[in-house]
N, C-alpha and C positions, 0 to 999 in steps of 0.2 A: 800149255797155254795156247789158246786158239793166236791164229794169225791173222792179222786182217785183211787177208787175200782171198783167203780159204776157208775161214772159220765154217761157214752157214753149208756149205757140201760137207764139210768133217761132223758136223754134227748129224747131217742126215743120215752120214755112213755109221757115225760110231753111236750106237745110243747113250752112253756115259757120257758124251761129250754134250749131248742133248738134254739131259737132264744136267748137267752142273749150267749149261746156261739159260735154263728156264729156272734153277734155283737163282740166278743173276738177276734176272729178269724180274723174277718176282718180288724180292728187295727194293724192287723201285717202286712199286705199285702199293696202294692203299687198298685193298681187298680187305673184307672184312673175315674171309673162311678162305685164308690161304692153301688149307689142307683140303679141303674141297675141289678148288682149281688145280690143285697139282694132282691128286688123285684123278681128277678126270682128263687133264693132259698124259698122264701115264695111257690111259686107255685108248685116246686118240694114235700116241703111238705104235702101241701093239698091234692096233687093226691096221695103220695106216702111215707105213716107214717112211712115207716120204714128208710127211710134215714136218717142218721144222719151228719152235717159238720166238716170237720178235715182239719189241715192244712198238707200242701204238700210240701216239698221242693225241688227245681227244681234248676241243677245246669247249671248257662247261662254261656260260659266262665269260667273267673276265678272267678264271683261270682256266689253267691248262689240268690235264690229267692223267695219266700213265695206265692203257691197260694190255692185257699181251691180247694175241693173235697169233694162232696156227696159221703156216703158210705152206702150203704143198699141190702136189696131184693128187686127185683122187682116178681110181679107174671106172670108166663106166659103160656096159658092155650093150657092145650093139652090131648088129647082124653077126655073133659067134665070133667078136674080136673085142678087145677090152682098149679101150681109147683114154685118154688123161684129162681132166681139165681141173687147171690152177680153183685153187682151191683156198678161202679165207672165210676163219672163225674167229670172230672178235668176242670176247667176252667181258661183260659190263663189270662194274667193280660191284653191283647189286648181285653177281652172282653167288649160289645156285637158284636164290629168288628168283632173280629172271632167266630168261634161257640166253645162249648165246645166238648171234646174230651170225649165218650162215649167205658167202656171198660166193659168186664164180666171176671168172675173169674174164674178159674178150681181150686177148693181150695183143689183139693187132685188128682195133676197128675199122679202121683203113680196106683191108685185106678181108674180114668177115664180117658177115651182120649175122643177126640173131633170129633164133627163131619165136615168131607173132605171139608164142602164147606166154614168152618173155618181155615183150614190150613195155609192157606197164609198167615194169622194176627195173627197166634199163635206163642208166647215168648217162652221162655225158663221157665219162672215166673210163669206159667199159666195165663198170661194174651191177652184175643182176644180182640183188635181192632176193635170196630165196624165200615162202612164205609158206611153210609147212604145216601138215594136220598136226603133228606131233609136238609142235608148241604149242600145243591149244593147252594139251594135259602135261605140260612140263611138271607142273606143281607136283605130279602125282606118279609118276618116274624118275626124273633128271637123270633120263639117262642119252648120254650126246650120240651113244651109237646109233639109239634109234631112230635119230636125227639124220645122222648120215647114209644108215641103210636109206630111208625114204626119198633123201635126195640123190643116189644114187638110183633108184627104183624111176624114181620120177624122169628122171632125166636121162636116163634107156629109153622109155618108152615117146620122150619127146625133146630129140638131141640138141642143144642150146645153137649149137652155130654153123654155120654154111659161109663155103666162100662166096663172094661175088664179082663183080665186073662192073665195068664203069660204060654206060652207053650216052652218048649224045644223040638229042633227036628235038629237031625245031629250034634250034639253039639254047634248049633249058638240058642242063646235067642231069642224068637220072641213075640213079644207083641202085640195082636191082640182083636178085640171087642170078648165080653162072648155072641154068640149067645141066653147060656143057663139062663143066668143072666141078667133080668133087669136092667134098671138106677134105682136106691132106692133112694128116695128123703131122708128120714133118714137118709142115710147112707154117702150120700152127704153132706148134712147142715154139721151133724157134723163131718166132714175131716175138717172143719175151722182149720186154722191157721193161727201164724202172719206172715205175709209178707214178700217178699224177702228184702235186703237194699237196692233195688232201690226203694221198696214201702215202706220206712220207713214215715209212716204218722202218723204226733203227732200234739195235738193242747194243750194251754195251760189253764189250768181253774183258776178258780177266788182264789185259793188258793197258784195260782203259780204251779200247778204239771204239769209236762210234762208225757205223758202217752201213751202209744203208741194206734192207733185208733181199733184195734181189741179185744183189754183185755176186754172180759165180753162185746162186744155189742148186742148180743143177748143170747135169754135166750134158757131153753134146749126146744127142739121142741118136737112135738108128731108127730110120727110116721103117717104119712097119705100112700093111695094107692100108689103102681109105678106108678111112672109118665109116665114110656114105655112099653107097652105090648109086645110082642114077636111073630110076625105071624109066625107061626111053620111052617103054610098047607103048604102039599105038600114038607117040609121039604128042602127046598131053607132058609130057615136061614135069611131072609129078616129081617130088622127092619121098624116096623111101618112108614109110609112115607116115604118108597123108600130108606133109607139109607144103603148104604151096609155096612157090617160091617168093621173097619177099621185096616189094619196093617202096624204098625209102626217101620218097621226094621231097622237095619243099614245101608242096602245099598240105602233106600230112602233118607236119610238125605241131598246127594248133590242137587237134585232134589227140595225137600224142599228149601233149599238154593237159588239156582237156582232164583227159585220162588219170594222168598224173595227179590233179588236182581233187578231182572226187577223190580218189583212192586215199589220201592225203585228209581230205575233210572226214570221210569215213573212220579214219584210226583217231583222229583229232577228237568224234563225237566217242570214240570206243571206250579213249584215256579220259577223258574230261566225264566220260559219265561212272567208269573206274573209281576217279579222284572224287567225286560227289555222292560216291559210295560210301566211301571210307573215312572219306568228313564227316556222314551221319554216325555214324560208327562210332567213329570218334568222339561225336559231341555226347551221343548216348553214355557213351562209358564215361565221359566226364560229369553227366547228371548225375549219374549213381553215385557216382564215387563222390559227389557235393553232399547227396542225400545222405550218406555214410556219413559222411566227416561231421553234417549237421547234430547228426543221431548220437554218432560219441562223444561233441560237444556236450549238448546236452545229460548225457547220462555222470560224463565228470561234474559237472553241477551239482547232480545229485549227488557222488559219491562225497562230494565235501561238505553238503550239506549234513550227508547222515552221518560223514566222519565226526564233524562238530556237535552234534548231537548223542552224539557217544559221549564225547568227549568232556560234555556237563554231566552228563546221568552218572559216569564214571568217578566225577567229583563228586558228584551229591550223595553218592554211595560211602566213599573213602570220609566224606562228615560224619554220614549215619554212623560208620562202624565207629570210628573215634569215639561220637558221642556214648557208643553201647559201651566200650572199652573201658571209659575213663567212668562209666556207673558201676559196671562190675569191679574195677581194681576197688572202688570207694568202700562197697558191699562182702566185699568177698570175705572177710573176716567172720561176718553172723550168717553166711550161706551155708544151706546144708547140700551135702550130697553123698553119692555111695559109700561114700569111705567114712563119714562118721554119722551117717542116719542112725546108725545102732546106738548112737549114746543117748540118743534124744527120744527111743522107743523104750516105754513101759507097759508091764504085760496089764491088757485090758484097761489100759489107758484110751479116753471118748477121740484123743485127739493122735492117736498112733497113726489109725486107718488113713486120715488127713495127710497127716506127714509123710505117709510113703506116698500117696498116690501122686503128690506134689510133689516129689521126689523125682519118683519116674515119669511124669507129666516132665518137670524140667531135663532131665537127659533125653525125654524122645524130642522134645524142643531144640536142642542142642544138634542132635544126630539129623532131625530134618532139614535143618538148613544147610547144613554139610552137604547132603543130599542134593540139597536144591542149585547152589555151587556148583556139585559134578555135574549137572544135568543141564549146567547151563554153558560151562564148557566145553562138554562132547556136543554140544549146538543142537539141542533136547527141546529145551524152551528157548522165548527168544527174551531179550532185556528185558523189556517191559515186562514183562513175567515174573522176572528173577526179581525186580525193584519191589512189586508189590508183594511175592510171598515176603522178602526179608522181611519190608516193612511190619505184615502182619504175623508174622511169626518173632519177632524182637520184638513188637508190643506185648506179645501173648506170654514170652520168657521175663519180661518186666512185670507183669502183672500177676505170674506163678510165684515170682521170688517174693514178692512184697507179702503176698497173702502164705506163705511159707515161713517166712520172717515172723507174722504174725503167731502164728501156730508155735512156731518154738518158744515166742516171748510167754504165750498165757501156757505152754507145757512146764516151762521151768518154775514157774508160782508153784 
């Protein structure tokens, strides 16, 4: 069982203990592909021990909402030394849809300011927003490493913060980069502190303690080289990589703003034209699907209609044969057929030839509507079809029998 003293350092040391509290963590939260986030937290840790996961609470509206955050160092190498900076990944509960949100820390704004081409993204909190190529094609990877190589890439080549100094001059405060002073990575790490109460991030351990994510997660560091040297020459005050040094007066601050605000109306116009995207979309796929639903209204119409239309012809059928039924049981006594045409033939008799041909005229009568029966159940012909042969084939067997009938009465005289 974690402790609540130590938990968040024992999880960065032990990875078991890392994973049963991000399996904690995730219990709280509403994610829709919990096996998603946990597979890609697995990989955040392989590449990168020092992350540890905490939960975050986000407030939507009038509620609240629970999502995790990686929180660690990342390293990131500059002049052939590898330097740290706190490190936070918040992931939306739309995740892997959306990408997650990648942020760095200035854990002691006081102490450092930032460098200019972070301005735009920099809080109040000390927190910069990083805003990478590699979310552009989220949709088409999700993959977070590449995410991190890039910021990692990026922020070599343009290192987030520098110490500064405090100068007075004409009686207005002016806070400007320390030409003369280094970035101290010692002196950095540890400005750690807990977070503003927008970043109040707690997760809960197996003990039930809630704890806030900063208490003891790392241990005291050793002092390694500046991470930024100071090109003196020639006494232009340049820092390492072109960065000029930076001041941060009062009368910038509208400017800043400023800044802030486009950048802000810009994402505003990004989403809102995203959103009116997907509304046509949307209404598109709902006319079709109107036009459907109309189309198979309609064709059930039809099917009842021709069901019920069966469904007389099938009666007027079942009278015909009745009525044919109840003529032959009446007849059948002075019918002739195969089986005693021979009593009724004498030799060279005018009316033999008669009698047979009407004989076998009646049996192919009989055998053809049988016929026409099968042909109308293997689906040969259609109804209508089958009504008018019976019809004219049961007239044509009524009208053999009668003149047959005949034939045997003036045979037997």
């Amino acid at each position: 069982m974690f402790s609540p003293q130590n938990n968040v350092a024992a999880a960065a040391a032990n990875p078991l203990q890392r994973n049963q509290m991000l399996s904690q963590l995730l219990r709280q939260c509403n994610y829709n592909q919990i096996g998603a986030l946990n597979n890609t937290c697995f990989q955040v840790f392989s590449s990168y021990t020092e992350m540890t996961p905490c939960l975050q609470t986000m407030k939507v509206g009038n509620t609240t909402q629970n999502v995790i955050e990686l929180v660690g160092n990342v390293g990131i190498k500059l002049n052939n030394n590898t330097y740290h900076v706190l490190t936070h990944i918040v992931f939306p509960l739309q995740f892997p849809t959306c990408p997650p949100v990648i942020r760095i820390k200035n854990i002691n704004p006081d102490k450092f300011c930032v460098n200019a081409k972070y301005l735009q993204n920099y809080t109040n909190d000390g927190f910069i927003t990083l805003y990478l190529s590699e979310t552009q094609t989220w949709n088409q990877h999700q993959n977070i490493l590449r995410l991190l190589q890039q910021m990692q890439k990026e922020l070599s080549e343009a290192f987030p913060f520098y110490e500064k100094k405090q100068q007075f001059q004409n009686g207005m405060g002016q806070v400007q980069s320390n030409p003369n002073s280094p970035y101290n990575q010692y002196n950095y790490q540890n400005q750690q502190r807990p977070p503003s109460s927008f970043q109040q991030n707690t997760y809960v351990n197996q003990g039930g303690y809630q704890q806030n994510q900063y208490n003891n997660m790392y241990g005291n560091y050793q002092q390694p080289p500046n991470p930024l040297q100071i090109n003196n020459n020639n006494n232009n005050n340049n820092f390492v990589g072109g960065n000029q040094p930076i001041y941060m007066g009062v009368g910038q601050q509208p400017q800043y703003e400023q800044q802030v605000a486009v950048r802000l109306k810009q994402e505003l116009e990004v989403t809102l034209k995203g959103i009116l995207e997907e509304f046509n979309e949307e209404k598109k796929s709902s006319d079709q699907l109107y036009s459907i639903k109309q189309k198979l209204d309609e064709n059930e119409v039809s099917c009842n209609q021709l069901e019920e239309e069966i469904r007389m012809k099938s009666s007027l059928i079942q009278q015909q044969i009745s009525i044919l039924q109840e003529f032959i049981s009446q007849n059948d006594s002075a019918s002739i057929n195969k089986d005693n045409v021979q009593n009724f033939i004498k030799e060279q008799n005018p009316l033999q030839n008669q009698i047979l041909e009407l004989t076998s005229e009646q049996e192919a009568i009989k055998e053809t509507i049988i016929y026409i029966e099968e042909a109308f159940k293997q689906k040969k012909i259609d109804f209508e079809t089958l009504i008018k042969s019976i019809q004219y084939y049961s007239e044509l067997e009524f009208n053999t029998k009668l003149l047959l009938k005949k034939c045997v009465a003036n045979y037997k005289k």
